[in-house]
Every structure is written in structure tokens, then in C-alpha cells.
C-alpha positions as CSV (number, residue, x, y, z in Angstrom):
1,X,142.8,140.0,280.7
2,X,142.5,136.9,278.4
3,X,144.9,134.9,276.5
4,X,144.7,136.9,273.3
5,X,145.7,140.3,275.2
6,X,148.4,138.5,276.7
7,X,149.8,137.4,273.3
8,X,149.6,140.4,272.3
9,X,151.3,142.0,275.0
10,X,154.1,139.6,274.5
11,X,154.1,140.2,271.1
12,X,154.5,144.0,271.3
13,X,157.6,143.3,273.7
14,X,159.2,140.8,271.7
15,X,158.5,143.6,269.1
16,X,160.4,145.9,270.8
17,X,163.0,144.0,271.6
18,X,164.2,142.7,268.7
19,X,164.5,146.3,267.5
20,X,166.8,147.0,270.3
21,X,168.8,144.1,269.9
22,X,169.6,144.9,266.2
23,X,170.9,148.3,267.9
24,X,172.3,146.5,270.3
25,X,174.1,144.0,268.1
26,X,175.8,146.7,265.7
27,X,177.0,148.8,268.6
28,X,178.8,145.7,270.0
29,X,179.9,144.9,266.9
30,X,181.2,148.3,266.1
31,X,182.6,148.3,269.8
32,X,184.4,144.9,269.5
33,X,186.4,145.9,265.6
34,X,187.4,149.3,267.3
35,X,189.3,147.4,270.3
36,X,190.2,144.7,268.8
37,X,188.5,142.8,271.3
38,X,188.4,139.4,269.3
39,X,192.1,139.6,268.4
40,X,193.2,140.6,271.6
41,X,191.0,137.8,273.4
42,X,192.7,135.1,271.1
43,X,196.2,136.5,272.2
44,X,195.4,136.3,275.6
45,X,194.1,132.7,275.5
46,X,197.2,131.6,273.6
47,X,199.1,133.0,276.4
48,X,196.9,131.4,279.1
49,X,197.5,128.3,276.9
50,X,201.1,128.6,277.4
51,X,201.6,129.4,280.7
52,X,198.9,126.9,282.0
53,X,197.1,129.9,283.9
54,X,200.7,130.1,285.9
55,X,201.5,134.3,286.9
56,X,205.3,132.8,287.9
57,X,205.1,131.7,283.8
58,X,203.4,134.8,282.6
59,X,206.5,136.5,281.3
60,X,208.1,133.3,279.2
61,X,204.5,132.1,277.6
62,X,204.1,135.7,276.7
63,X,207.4,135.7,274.9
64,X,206.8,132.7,273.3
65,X,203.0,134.1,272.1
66,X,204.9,137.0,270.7
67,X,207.4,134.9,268.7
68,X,204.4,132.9,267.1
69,X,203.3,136.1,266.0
70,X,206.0,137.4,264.8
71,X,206.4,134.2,262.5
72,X,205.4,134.6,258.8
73,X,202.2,131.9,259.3
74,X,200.5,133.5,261.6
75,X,201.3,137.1,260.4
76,X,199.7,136.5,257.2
77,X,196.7,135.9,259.1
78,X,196.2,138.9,259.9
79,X,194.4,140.6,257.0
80,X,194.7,144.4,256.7
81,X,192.4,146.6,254.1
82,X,195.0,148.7,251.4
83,X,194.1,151.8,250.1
84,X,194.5,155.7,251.5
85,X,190.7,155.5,253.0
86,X,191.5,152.2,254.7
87,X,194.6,152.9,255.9
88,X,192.9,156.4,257.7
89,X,190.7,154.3,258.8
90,X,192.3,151.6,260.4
91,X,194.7,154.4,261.9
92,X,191.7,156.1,263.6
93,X,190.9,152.5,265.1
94,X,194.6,152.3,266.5
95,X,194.6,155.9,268.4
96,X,191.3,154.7,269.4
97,X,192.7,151.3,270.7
98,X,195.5,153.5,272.3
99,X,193.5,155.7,274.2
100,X,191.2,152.9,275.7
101,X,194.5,151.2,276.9
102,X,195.7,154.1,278.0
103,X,192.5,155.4,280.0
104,X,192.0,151.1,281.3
105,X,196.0,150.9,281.9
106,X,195.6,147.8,279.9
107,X,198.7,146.6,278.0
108,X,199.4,146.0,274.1
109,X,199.0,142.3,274.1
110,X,200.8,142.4,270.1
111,X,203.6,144.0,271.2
112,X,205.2,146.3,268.3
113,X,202.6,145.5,266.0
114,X,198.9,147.5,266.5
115,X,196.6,144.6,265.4
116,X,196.5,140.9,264.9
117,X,194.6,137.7,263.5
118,X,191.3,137.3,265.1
119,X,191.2,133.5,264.4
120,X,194.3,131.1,263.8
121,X,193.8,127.7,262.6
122,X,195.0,124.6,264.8
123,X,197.4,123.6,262.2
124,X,198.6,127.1,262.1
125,X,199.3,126.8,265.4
126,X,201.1,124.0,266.1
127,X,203.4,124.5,262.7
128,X,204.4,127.6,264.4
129,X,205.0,126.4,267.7
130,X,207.3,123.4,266.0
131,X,209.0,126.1,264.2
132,X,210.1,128.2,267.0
133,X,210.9,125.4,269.3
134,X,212.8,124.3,266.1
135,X,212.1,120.5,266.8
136,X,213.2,119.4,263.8
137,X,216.2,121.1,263.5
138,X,217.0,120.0,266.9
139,X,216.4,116.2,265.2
140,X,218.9,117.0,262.7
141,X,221.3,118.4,265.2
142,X,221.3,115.4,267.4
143,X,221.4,112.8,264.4
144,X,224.3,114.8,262.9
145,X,226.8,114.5,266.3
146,X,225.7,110.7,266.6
147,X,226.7,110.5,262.8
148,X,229.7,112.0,263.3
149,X,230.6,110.1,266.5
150,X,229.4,106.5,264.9
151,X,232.1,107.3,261.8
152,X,235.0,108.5,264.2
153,X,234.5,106.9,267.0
154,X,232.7,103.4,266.3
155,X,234.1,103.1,262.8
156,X,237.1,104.3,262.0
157,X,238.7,104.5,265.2
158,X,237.7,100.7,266.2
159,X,239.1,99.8,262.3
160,X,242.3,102.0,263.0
161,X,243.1,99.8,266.3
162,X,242.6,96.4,264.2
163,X,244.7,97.2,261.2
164,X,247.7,98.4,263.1
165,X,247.2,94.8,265.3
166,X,246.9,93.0,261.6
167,X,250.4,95.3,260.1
168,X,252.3,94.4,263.5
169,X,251.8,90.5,263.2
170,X,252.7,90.5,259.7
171,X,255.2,93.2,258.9
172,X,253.6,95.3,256.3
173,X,253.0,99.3,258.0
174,X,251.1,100.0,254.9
175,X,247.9,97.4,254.6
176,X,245.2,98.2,253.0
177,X,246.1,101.9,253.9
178,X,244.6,103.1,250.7
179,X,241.3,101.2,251.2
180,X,240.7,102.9,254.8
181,X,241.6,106.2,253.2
182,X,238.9,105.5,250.8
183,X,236.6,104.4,253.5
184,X,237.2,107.5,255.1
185,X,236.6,109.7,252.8
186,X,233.4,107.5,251.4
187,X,232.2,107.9,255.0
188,X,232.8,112.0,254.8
189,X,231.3,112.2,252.1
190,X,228.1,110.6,253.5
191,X,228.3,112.5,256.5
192,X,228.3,116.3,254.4
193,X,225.8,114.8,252.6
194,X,223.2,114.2,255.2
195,X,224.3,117.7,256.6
196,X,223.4,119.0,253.4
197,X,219.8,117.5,253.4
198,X,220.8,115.3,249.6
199,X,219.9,112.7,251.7
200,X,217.7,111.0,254.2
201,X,218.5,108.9,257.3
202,X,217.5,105.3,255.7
203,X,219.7,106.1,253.0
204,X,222.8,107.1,255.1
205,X,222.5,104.0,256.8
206,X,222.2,101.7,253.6
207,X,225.3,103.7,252.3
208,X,227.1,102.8,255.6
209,X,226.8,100.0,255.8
210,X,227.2,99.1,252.1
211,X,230.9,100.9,252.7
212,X,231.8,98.3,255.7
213,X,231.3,95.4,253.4
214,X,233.1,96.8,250.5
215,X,236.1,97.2,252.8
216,X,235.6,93.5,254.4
217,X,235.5,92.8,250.8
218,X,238.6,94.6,250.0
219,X,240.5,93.2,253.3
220,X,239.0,89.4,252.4
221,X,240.5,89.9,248.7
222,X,244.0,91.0,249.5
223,X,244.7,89.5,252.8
224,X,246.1,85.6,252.6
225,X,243.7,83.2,254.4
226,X,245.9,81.5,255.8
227,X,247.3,84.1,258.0
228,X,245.4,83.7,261.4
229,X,245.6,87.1,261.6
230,X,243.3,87.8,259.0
231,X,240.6,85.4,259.9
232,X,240.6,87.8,263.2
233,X,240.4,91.0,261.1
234,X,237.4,89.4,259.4
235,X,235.7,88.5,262.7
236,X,236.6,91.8,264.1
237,X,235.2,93.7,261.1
238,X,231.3,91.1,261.4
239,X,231.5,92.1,265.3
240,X,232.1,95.8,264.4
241,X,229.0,95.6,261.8
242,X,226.9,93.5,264.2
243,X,227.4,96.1,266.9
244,X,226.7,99.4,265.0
245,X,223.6,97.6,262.9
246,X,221.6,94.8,265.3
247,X,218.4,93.4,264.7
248,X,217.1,91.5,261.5
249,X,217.1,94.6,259.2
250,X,220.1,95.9,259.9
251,X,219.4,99.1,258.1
252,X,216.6,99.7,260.4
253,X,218.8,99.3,263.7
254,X,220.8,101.8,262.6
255,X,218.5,104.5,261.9
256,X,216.9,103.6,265.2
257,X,220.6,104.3,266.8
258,X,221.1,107.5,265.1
259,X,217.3,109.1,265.1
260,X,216.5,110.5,268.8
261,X,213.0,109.9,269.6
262,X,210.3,112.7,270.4
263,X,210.8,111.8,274.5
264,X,214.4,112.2,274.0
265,X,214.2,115.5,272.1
266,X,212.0,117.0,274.6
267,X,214.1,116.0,277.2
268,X,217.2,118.7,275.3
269,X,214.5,120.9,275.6
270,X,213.0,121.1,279.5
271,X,216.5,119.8,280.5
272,X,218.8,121.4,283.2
273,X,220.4,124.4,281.9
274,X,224.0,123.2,283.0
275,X,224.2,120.7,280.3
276,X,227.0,120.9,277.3
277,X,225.8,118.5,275.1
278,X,226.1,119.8,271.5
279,X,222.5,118.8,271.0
280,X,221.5,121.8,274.1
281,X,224.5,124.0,272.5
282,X,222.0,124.5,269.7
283,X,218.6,124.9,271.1
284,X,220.2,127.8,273.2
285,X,221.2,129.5,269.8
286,X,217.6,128.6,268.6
287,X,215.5,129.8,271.7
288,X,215.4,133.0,273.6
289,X,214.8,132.4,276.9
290,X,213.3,129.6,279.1
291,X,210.0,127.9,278.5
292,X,206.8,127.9,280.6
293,X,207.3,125.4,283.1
294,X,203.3,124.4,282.7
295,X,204.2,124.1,278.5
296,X,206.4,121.8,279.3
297,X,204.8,119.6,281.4
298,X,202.0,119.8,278.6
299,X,204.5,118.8,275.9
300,X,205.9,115.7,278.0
301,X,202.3,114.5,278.6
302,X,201.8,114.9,274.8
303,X,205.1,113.1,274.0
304,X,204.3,110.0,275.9
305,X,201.0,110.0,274.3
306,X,202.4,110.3,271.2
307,X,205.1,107.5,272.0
308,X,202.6,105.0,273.0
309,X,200.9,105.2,269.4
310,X,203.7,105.6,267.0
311,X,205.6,102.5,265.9
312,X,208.9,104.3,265.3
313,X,210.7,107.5,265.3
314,X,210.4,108.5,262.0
315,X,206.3,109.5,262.2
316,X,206.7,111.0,265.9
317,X,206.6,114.4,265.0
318,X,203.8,114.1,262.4
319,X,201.8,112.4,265.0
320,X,203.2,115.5,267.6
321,X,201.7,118.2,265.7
322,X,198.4,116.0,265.7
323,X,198.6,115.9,269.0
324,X,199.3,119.7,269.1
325,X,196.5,120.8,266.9
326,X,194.1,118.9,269.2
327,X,195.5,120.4,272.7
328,X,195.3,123.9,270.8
329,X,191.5,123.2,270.0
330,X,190.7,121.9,273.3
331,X,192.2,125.2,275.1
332,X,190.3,127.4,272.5
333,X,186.8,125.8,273.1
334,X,187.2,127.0,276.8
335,X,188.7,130.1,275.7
336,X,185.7,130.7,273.5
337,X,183.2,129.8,276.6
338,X,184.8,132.9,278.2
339,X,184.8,135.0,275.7
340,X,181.7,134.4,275.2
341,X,180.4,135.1,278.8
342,X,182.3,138.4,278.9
343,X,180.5,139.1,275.6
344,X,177.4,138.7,277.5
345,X,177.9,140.6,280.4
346,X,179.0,144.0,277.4
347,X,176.0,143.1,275.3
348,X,174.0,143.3,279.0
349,X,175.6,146.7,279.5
350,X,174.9,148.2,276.2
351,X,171.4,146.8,275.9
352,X,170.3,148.6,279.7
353,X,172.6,151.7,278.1
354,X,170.5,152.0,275.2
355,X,167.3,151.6,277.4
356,X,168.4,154.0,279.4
357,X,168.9,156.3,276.2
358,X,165.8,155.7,275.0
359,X,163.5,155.0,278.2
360,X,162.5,151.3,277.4
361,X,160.6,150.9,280.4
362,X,159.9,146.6,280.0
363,X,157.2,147.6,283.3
364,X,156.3,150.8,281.2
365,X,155.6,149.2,277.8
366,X,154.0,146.0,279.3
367,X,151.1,148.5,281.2
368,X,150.7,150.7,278.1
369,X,150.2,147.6,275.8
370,X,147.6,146.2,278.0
371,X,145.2,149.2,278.2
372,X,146.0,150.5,274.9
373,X,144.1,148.3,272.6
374,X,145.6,151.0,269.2
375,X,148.8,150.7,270.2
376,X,148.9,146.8,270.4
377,X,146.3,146.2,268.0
378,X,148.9,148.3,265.1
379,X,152.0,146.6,266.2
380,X,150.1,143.0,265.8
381,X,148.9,144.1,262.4
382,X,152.3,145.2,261.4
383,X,153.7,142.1,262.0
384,X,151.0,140.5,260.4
385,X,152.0,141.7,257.1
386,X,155.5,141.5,257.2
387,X,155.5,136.9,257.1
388,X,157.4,136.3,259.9
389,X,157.3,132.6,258.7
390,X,158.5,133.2,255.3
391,X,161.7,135.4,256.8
392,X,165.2,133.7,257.1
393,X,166.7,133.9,260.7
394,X,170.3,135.0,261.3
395,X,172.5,132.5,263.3
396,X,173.6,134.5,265.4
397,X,173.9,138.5,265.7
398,X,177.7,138.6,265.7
399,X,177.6,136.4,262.5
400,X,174.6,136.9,260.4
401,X,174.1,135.2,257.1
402,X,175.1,137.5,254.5
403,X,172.0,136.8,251.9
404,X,169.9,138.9,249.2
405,X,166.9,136.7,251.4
406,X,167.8,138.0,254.7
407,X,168.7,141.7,253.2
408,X,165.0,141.7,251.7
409,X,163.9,140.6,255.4
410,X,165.3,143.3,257.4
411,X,164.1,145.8,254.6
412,X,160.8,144.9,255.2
413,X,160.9,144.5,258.7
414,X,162.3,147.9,258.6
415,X,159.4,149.2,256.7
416,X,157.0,147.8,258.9
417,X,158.5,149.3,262.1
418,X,158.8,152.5,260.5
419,X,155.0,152.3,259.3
420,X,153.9,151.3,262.9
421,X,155.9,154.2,264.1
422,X,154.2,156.5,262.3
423,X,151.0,155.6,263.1
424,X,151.2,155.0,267.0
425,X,154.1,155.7,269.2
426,X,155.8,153.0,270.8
427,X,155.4,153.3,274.4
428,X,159.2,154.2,274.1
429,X,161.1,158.0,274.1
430,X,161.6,160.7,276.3
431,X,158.2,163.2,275.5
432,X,156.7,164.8,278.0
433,X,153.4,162.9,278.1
434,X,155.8,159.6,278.6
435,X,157.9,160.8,280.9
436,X,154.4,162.2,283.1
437,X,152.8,158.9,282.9
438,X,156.2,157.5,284.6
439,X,156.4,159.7,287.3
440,X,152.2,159.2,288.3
441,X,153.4,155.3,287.9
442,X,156.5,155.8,289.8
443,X,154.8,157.2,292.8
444,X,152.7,154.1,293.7
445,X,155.8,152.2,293.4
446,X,156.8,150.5,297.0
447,X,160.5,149.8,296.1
448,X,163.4,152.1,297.3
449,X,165.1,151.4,293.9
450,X,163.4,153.7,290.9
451,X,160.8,151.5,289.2
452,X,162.1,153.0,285.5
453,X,165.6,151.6,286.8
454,X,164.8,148.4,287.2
455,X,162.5,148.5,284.0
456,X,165.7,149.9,282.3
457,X,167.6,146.7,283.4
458,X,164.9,144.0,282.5
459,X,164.9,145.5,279.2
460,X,169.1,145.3,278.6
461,X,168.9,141.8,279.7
462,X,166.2,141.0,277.6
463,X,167.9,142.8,274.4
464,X,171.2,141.3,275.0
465,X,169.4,137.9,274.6
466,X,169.5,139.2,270.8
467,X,167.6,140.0,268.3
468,X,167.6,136.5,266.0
469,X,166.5,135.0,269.6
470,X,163.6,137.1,269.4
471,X,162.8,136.5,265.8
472,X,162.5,133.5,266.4
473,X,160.5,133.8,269.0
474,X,157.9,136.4,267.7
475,X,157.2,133.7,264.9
476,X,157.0,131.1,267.7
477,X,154.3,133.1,269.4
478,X,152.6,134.4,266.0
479,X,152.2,130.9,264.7
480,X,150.3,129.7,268.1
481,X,148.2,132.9,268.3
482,X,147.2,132.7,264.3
483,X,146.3,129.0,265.4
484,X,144.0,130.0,267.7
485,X,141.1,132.4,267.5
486,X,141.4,135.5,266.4
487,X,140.3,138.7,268.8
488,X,137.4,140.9,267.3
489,X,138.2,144.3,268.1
490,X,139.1,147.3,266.7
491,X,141.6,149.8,267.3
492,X,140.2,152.2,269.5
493,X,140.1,156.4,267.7
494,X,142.1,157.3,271.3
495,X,144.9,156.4,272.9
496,X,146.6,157.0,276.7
497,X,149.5,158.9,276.9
């Protein structure tokens, strides 16, 4: 047997098989959008995510999962067809889904809901996951008591002690009582407004501070100098400033005092449960439960990270979700390596199913291509005339380019393999001449294991390798045989069964 037979043999089994593995690829695909199995894969992964791999965590990440879901960004993800037929439709494909889980005991990884997205963005992601761990309300939580307890308890409370010290040494109970009453209603009015979100935290600190100085001003105005009591008062009110606002931009310091940075935030949130703090008070009103021990370890790791590249408090978040996005897109790369391994071992199953089904003996059709010069010489011709080298490949078969080029090519690769079926059978099928040639074959065969079987499984494997892999081989091998010499025989009038 030369070269040339042996191209075409190859030829007539890549020929084969890239018919199979269009089957093969539109019964997976089919298979996949009835169970959900891309949706349910990314659910799992986000839980794996969570939990770390950790069973003792399973139960909190899987919480967690289900409260990203439930959130507004990542349910609008999840695109559902409207109409009466798509609705039936799509109902069909949940009683479907219900049964498998029933018959494979599996649970409903979404919960309530019947379906969810099959792809959510890393920015999606970590948004959501901010969101329910609520970090920034948390931020505005902590800054708000430390507000509060600078104005009471720094501020007024320290300004309270050193006015009654300045009305005892010189007889007047009522000193500058209306300007502290300003002051403290000036400083209320700060504090609601900060609460309120009319203003940010550099601004509340400017405003502070700019009401100290007005009341040294005020005290410096209506005090006598040369009371030695007031010369006091105005070094006790520069000491009070100095301590509340240090550093050469004093507004700075005291933002830096007030806003908790991402380590310290994190620390309310993967603290000991027997803390009061009013900070803890409300992340217990804004989470349910405790979080994955492994999440937060990841989330600590992430924070240092974070804290060694930001400069200040004010960006760490920003620079947290960045760091978020990328942890999310690492642990979906390895969740797509095993998704798509168990892909592969379903499309090996289906392919030796439907060679099985339709008795795609690779041992079979390799012997009847070599002695039956009609068979292979019609095959070869027919994909002679369909251009293999002009057709556009699909990048994948789960994913094909959606193209008026690429319909045109399948049309006419269609046409060609119903031509060449018409004209010869494919050493394929279940007729009786077949299926006689397999048992004399079979009975010379030394192997305790059926030589059809193991035919049958040589053939899956080789389909599940998919069809645009063996596109693009068949005009791999077509381009060196036309490059070569041509054989010079003719179909023979007869062919073997």
C-alpha cells in the first residue's frame, strides 16, 4: 500500500469524522442549554471560590454565592427569552433540569430561582461582593462614631473643662457661653451633614477645623490679655487643635484620624464575634451569617497587598475591587480548565454513543477504505470539489463564527456528503451486508474484548477531538496530497460489501 492509498485512507476518516463531530457538537450543545450545565458550572466555581475548596466552609460560601445572585447586578445577567413560545420552552427545559437532578440526586445550585447567568464579568463580581459585605457602608459607619466621638469627646468636652477653669478664675459663669453654644451646634450641624452624604470627609475636616479658629478667634476678641488666664485658654485651645489635626496639612491628619483603613475594616469583618463595637453592631445588621474562614484569609492577603500600594485611605477600596476583579479571574481560568476537561470526557461519551448508534467501526472503515478503491476514490473527489482551502474554519464547535461565509461552507459541505452518500455507502450503518462483513472480521479477532467495541471507542475519541479540528486537518492533508502526485486510477464498477 503506497503513500497515496494511505492519504486517502486518512482522508476518508477524517471525512467521517468531522461529520460525526458536527453531530457530536450539537448534541452536546443541545445537552449542555437543557441542564444548564455552563450556568451551573460557574455557580459552583464561585462557590469553590469562596470557600477555598474547604467542605467545613461549604455551607457559608454557598450562602454568600446565593446572595450575589440574588443582587440586582448579577441577576440582570441572566437573560431570559419573552414571549408565550419561549416561556414553554424554557419551562420544558426546567422540568427537564428537575428530573435530571432528581434521577442524579444532584442539588439546585440557584436556589429559588430555575436558571442563572452563564458568564459574569470580573467587575460584576467584585461590585457585588463589596455590596453585600457592604464595605463601604461599614467605612461610613466607622467614620461617623469617630466623628461623633472627636466632637463630644475631644472637642467639646475638653473646651467644656477649660472654660469652666477660665469662668472660676475670673468670676464670670457665663463666658463666651453663647459662642460654645454656637460651636456646638456649628459642629452638629457638620456631623448630620456628613451623615446625610451633603458632604465628604476632606470637607468635614476643613469645616472643623475652620470652627476651632473661629471660636479661638471669638475667645481672643473678648477675653482681656492681660488676664493670665486667658493666655492659658489660648494655649489650651492650639494644644487641643494640634492634637485633633497633626502633621503639616492639618486637614489631611484629620481625615487620616477619622477614615479607617481597608486592614482596619477587614479586621470588623473576620473579627471575634464577642465584640460591641458600634462599627461590628452594624455589619451584624448587614450580614447573615459568618463568612468562609478561607474568604477571609483571601481578603486579608488581598488587603495587605492592597495597603502596600496605595498611598492613603481614600483610594483603598478602588484599588480593593482591582484586586478583587483579578483574584475572581484567576479562580475562573482554573475553573474554566475544569470545565473544560469534564466537557471532554461528555463529548468522549457522546461521540463513542453515536458510534455505537451508527456502527462507526474506525478498524471497520480504515479496512473497507483500503480495498475499496470506489468508495475512497468518491469521497476524495467529493472533497475535491467542495475547496477545502477556500472554506472559513470555526474556532471552536461550542462557539462557531456566526457568518453568511461559514453558513455557505457547511451548505456545501453538506451537499457534498449527501452527494457522496448517494453514490457509495460510507462504510458506516447497520445493513446486513455491514453488519456480515463484521462478524467474518470479528472472528479472526485475538482480543477478548469485541473488535467493533473497541472500534466504537477509537471513533468517540477521535470525534470528540471535534469537527473544526478535523477541518482543519482534512485541508492540512488535502494541500500535501494535491502537492504531490496525483494517483491514476479509476473507480472500480464493484464494490465489497
Amino acid at each position: 500500500m503506497g503513500l497515496p492509498v494511505v492519504l486517502d485512507v486518512a482522508l476518508g476518516l477524517m471525512f467521517v469524522y468531522m461529520a460525526l463531530g458536527l453531530i457530536a457538537s450539537e448534541a452536546q450543545e443541545i445537552v449542555s442549554t437543557m441542564l444548564q450545565w455552563r450556568a451551573e458550572h460557574l455557580k459552583y466555581s464561585i462557590e469553590q471560590l469562596l470557600s477555598g475548596g474547604q467542605s467545613d466552609d461549604a455551607r457559608a460560601a454557598r450562602r454568600l454565592a446565593d446572595r450575589l445572585y440574588s443582587s440586582p447586578m448579577v441577576r440582570d445577567l441572566n437573560y431570559e427569552a419573552q414571549g408565550v413560545i419561549a416561556r414553554s420552552a424554557r419551562q420544558i427545559l426546567h422540568g427537564i433540569g428537575l428530573v435530571y437532578r432528581l434521577v442524579s440526586r444532584t442539588r439546585n445550585v440557584f436556589g429559588a430561582q430555575t436558571s442563572g447567568p452563564s458568564y459574569i464579568p470580573s467587575e460584576a463580581f467584585a461590585t457585588t461582593l463589596l455590596e453585600t459585605l457592604q464595605l463601604e457602608g461599614l467605612q461610613k459607619s466607622v467614620v461617623e462614631s469617630r466623628l461623633k466621638r472627636l466632637l463630644q469627646e475631644r472637642i467639646m468636652l475638653p473646651l467644656g473643662d477649660t472654660l469652666h477653669t477660665l469662668r472660676a478664675a475670673i468670676g464670670d459663669g457665663a463666658l463666651l457661653d453663647v459662642e460654645l453654644r454656637n460651636l456646638e451646634a456649628s459642629l452638629e450641624r457638620i456631623f448630620l451633614d456628613y451623615r446625610a452624604g451633603r458632604t465628604d470627609l476632606a470637607q468635614i475636616a476643613d469645616r472643623v477645623l475652620a470652627e476651632l479658629d473661629h471660636f479661638a478667634d471669638q475667645g481672643a476678641q473678648i477675653l482681656p490679655e492681660s488676664y493670665g488666664a486667658t493666655q492659658a485658654f489660648v494655649r489650651r485651645l492650639g494644644y487641643l487643635r494640634s492634637q485633633i489635626a497633626s502633621g503639616m496639612d492639618a486637614s489631611e491628619g484629620l481625615v487620616r484620624q477619622l477614615q479607617p483603613t481597608l486592614k482596619e475594616l477587614l479586621s470588623l469583618l473576620t473579627g471575634p464575634s464577642d465584640r460591641n463595637s458600634s462599627e461590628l453592631a452594624y455589619l451584624r445588621q448587614s450580614l447573615e451569617g459568618k463568612l468562609p474562614e478561607q474568604l477571609q484569609e483571601s481578603l486579608t492577603l488581598l488587603a495587605e497587598r492592597v495597603s502596600s500600594r496605595a498611598q492613603g485611605a481614600d483610594n483603598q477600596l478602588q484599588l480593593f475591587q482591582t484586586e478583587l476583579e483579578d483574584w475572581y479571574n484567576r479562580g475562573m481560568d482554573r475553573a474554566g480548565g475544569v470545565y473544560r476537561r469534564n466537557s471532554k470526557i461528555v463529548g468522549i461519551l457522546l461521540g463513542v454513543a453515536i458510534a455505537a448508534l451508527v456502527n462507526a467501526d474506525t478498524f471497520y472503515m480504515a479496512s473497507r477504505l483500503t480495498v475499496d478503491q470506489a468508495v475512497r476514490t468518491s469521497v476524495i473527489q467529493t472533497l475535491d470539489q467542495v475547496s477545502l482551502e477556500t472554506m472559513v474554519a470555526p474556532t471552536s464547535d461550542a462557539d462557531p463564527i456566526d457568518t453568511q461565509s461559514l453558513s455557505q461552507d457547511l451548505q456545501s459541505l453538506g451537499d457534498a456528503v449527501q452527494t457522496t452518500l448517494s453514490d457509495y455507502s460510507l462504510p458506516i450503518g447497520r445493513s446486513p451486508n455491514l453488519l456480515a462483513t463484521q462478524a467474518v472480521l470479528e472472528a479472526d479477532w485475538p482480543l477478548p474484548i469485541p473488535r467493533h467495541w473497541l472500534g466504537w471507542l477509537v471513533t468517540g475519541i477521535a470525534v470528540s477531538m471535534g469537527s473544526s479540528f478535523w477541518f482543519d486537518a482534512l485541508r492540512r492533508v488535502m494541500s500535501v496530497r494535491t502537492s504531490g502526485v496525483k494517483p491514476s486510477s479509476t473507480p472500480s464498477s464493484t464494490s465489497q460489501s
